[in-house]
C-alpha positions in Angstrom: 111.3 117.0 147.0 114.6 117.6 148.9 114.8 119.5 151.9 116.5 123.4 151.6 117.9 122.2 155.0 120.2 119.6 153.0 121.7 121.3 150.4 124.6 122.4 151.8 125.4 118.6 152.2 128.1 116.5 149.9 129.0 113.2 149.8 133.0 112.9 149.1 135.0 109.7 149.2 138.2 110.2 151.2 141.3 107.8 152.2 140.7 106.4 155.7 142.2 103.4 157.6 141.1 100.5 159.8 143.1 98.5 162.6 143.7 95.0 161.6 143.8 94.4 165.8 140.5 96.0 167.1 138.7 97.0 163.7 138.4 101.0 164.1 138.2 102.9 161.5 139.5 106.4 161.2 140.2 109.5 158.5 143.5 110.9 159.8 144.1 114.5 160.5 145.7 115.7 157.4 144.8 118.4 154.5 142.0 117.8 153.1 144.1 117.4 149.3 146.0 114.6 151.0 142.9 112.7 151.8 141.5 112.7 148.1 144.8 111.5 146.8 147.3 109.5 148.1 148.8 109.9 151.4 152.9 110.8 151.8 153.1 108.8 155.0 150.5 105.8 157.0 149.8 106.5 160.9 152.2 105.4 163.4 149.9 103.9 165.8 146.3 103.4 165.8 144.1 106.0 168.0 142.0 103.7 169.8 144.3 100.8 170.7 147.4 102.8 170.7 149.2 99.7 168.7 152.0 100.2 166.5 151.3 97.1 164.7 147.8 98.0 163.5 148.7 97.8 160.0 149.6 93.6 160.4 147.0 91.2 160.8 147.4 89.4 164.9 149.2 86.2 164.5 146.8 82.9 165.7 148.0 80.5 168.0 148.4 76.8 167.5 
């Protein structure tokens, strides 16, 4: 049987992002419309390592 406690609880898939530097994940701060559809811009930088290039995966070294 489920709890009363629980009802008020939904499960919603939303638009979020991950760094392709240090591999945090993140929903961005924007309506809550925005985040079901698509987005009209990406972050500038990414909140935990502050790198502008989070969208681009590191290059390797030979």
């Amino acid at each position: 049987m489920k709890d009363t406690k629980d009802k008020y609880r939904i499960k919603k898939e939303v638009n979020a992002f991950r760094c392709l530097r240090c591999g945090h994940e993140w929903i961005p701060r924007v309506e809550l419309s925005q985040l079901e559809g698509e987005l009209k811009e990406k972050p500038r930088i990414c909140p935990n390592c502050k790198s502008a290039y989070w969208d681009l995966e590191p290059k390797t070294k030979k």
